[in-house]
C-alpha positions, 0 to 999 in steps of 0.5 A: 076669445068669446065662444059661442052661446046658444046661438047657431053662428059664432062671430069673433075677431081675436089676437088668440091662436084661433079654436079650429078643432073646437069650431069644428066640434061646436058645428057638428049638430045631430042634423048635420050630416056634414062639416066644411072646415075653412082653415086661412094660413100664413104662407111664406110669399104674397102676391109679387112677394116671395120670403115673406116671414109673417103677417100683421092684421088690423081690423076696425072692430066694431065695424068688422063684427056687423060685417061678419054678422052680416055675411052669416046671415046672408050665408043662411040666407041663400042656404037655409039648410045651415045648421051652425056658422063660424067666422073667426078672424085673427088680428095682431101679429102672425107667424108662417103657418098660423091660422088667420081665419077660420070659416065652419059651415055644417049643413045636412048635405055636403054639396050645401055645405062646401057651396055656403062655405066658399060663399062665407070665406070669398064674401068675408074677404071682400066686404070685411074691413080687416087689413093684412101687412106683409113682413119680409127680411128687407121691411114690411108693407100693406098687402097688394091685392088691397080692394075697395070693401063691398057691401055684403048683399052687393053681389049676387052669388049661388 
């Protein structure tokens, strides 16, 4: 996985188990007086689906980076308070428990930080083109709160 430069955002789309401790760290800054650590988790049922065993996702990659390029900068945008930003996303096959996507926010406050993270993570799964299939004992199929994906600026949220 690609880590960060000198930037203030990390953007990455991985098939590696993804840094959580070490996004973490990246996002504490001398500035930031707090740190909103995100953690998505593969459970063991789905909406109308209990004994799920594990998840695959796919992304259109070049198209899922701009996205999550995007809904940083729309997150700084609305909270220009944010030090650092991390949006990271697992592809690939994942078992119960893993990590799928991490979402990190420091800002001087917490009450900013809690608010840019919820904003980064709701708007992340409604605007980024990344799709999840369901396993379970008796076979696997694509998840069943699919949606139509959104343009990131399209809702006005804060």
């Amino acid at each position: 996985m690609q880590r960060p430069g000198g930037g203030a955002d990390w953007i990455a789309l991985t098939g590696d188990q993804l840094p959580v401790d070490e996004a973490t760290r990246w996002a504490a800054t001398p500035g930031a007086g707090a740190v909103v650590t995100f953690c998505g988790i593969v459970r063991d049922h789905a909406e109308g689906r209990d004994g799920v065993v594990g998840l695959s996702y796919e992304a259109y990659e070049e198209v899922a980076l701009a996205r999550l390029a995007e809904v940083a900068a729309e997150t700084r945008r609305r909270w220009p308070v944010v030090e650092r930003l991390a949006c990271l996303h697992r592809v690939g096959d994942l078992a119960l428990s893993e990590t799928s996507v991490v979402v990190v926010v420091s800002t001087p406050h917490r009450a900013e930080a809690f608010e840019a993270a919820r904003f980064a993570i709701d708007t992340l799964k409604e605007t980024v083109p990344i799709w999840k299939r369901e396993h379970w004992a008796g076979g696997s199929d694509w998840a069943t709160g699919a949606h139509p994906l959104r343009p990131v600026r399209m809702l006005e949220r804060h």
